[in-house]
Every structure is written in structure tokens, then in C-alpha cells.
C-alpha positions in Angstrom: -6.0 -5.2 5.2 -2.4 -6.6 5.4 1.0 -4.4 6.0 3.7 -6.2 4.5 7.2 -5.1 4.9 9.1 -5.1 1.0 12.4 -4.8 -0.1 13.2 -3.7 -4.1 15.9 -5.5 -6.1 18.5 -2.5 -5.1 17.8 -2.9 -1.2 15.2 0.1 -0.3 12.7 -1.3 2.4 9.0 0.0 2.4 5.8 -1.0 3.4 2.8 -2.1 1.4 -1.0 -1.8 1.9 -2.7 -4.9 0.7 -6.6 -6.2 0.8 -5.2 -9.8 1.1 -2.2 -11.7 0.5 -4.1 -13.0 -3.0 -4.6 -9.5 -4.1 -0.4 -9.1 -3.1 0.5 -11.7 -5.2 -1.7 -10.5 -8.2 0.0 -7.5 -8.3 3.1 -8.8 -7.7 2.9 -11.2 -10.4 1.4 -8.7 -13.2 4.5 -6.4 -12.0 2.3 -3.5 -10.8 4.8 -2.9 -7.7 7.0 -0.9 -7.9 9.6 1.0 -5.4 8.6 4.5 -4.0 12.4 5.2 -4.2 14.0 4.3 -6.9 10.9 2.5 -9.3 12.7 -0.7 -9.6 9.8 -2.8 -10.0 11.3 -6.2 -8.9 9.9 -6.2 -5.4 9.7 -8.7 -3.2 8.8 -9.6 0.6 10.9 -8.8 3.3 11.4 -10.6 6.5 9.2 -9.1 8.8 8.4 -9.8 13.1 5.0 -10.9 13.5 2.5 -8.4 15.5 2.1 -9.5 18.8 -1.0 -8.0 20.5 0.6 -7.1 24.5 -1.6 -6.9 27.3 -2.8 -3.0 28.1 -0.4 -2.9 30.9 2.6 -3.9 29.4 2.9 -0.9 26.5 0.7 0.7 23.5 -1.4 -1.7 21.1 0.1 -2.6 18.4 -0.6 -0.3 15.1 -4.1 -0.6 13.8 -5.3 -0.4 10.3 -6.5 2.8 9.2 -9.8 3.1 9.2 -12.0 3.0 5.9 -15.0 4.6 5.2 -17.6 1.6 3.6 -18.3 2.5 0.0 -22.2 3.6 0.6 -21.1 5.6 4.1 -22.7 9.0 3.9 -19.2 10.3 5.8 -17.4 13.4 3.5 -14.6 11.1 2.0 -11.4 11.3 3.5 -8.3 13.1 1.3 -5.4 10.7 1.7 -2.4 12.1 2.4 0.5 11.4 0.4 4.1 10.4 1.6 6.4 12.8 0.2 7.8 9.9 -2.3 4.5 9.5 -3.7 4.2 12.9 -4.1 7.2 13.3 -5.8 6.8 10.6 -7.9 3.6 12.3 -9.2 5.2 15.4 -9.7 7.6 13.7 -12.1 4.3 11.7 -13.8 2.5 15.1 -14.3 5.8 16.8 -15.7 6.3 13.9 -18.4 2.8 14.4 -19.3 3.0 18.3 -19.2 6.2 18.0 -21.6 4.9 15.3 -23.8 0.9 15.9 -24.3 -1.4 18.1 -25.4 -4.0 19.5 -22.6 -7.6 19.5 -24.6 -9.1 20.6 -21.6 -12.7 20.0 -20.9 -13.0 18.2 -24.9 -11.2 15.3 -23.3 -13.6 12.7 -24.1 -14.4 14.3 -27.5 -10.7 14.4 -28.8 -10.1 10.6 -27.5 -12.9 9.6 -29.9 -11.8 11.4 -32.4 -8.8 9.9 -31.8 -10.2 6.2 -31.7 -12.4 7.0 -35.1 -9.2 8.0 -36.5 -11.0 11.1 -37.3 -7.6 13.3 -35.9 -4.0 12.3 -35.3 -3.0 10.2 -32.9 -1.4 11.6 -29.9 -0.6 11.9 -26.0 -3.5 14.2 -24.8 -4.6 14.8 -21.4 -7.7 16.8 -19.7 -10.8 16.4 -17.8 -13.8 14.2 -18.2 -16.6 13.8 -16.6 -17.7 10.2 -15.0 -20.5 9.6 -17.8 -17.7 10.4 -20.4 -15.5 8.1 -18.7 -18.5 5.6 -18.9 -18.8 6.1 -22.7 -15.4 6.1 -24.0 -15.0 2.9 -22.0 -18.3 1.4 -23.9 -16.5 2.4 -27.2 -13.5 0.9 -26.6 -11.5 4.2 -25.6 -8.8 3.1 -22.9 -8.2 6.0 -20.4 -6.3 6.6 -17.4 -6.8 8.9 -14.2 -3.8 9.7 -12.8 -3.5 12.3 -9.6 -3.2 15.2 -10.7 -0.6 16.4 -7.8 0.9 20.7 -7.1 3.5 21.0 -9.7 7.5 20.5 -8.3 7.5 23.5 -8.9 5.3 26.1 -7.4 
């Protein structure tokens, strides 16, 4: 994993996770970045001091990556915990959603075909579905998002 130090087009400073610097400039490219302050999604590298490993005796190790479990590890996953920013930018998703969808509940996956057949109106919905109906409405076509589904701002 790479930490690299980015700075938005309105000159907030944060740091980004990254597998490799190809997978970086991917997402960078496609304009998945965005800032955790503001949302402006013109993000770019910042200048940044290299990590410089210092002998035992002459202070702490530098910061480590975190730790992640391998896919197949029989470990009880870890719960990643949110920066307040990310949190609150989650609140705001699952407010727009709240104001501008309908909740279907647990007929999720049966509503979103309908939907596709155009057997019922077309729509924002939201709700629950399983991993095999995930699985399914991908096979037919059905484009669906999982989005963290965070406390409300709220309560």
C-alpha cells in the first residue's frame, strides 16, 4: 500500500490510501477522487518528504501500513473506522437518498427488476438484498450500488 499526501483544487491537504501508484492514477484519471472536505474532485499530489526508516536508537519507526487481513483469513473481519469526514459525508449520502427514494425494503432486488422489465415506474429506490440477488440482478443487466449505510446526522 502507498500513503500519498493530496491537495484538492481549493487547497485542503489529505492523505490517500492506495494499492499502487497505477491503481492512483486510475482513479485519478476516471475522477473517482474526490476531497473529504469540500468534494472538489480535482485532486492532485502534494509534495510530500520521503519516509526515512531511522535506526532504533535514534526515535520511533516510521508509520507502518495498517495491517490487512488476506481475503481467505479465517480472522473476524475488522470494522474500519471512519474519520469523522467520511462519516459525515455519508450522513449527507444517506439523507439525499432518504429524501429522494423510496425504501422497498427487503423486495430490493424484486422492484429493481421490475424496474429494468419496465414492468413499474422508474424511480430512485433503495433497500436490502442479499449477495445471490446482487449476483442476479448483475447477470440481468440491473446496475446497483452498495453504499454504507452510516447512524443518521441526526440521532
Amino acid at each position: 500500500m502507498i500513503c500519498y499526501r493530496l491537495r484538492c483544487a481549493a487547497g485542503h491537504e489529505f492523505e490517500g490510501w492506495y494499492r499502487d501508484s497505477a491503481t492512483f492514477a486510475q482513479l485519478q484519471a476516471g475522477g473517482f477522487l474526490s476531497c473529504p472536505e469540500c468534494g472538489h474532485a480535482d485532486v492532485q499530489q502534494a509534495l510530500m518528504a520521503p519516509a526515512i526508516a531511522k535506526k532504533r536508537s535514534e526515535g520511533p519507526a516510521p508509520r507502518q501500513c495498517p495491517e490487512v487481513p488476506s481475503e481467505n483469513a479465517a480472522e473476524k473481519p475488522v470494522s474500519p473506522v471512519l474519520p469523522d469526514q467520511m462519516v459525515a459525508a455519508f450522513q449527507k449520502i444517506r439523507q439525499a437518498v432518504e429524501t429522494g427514494c423510496e425504501n422497498v425494503g427487503d423486495r430490493f432486488a424484486e422492484e429493481a427488476l421490475r424496474m429494468h422489465h419496465k414492468e413499474a415506474p422508474e424511480r430512485g429506490i433503495y433497500g436490502q438484498a442479499s449477495e445471490e440477488d446482487r449476483s442476479m440482478l448483475a447477470e440481468e443487466g440491473v446496475d446497483v450500488l452498495s453504499i454504507p449505510w452510516v447512524r443518521r446526522a441526526d440521532g
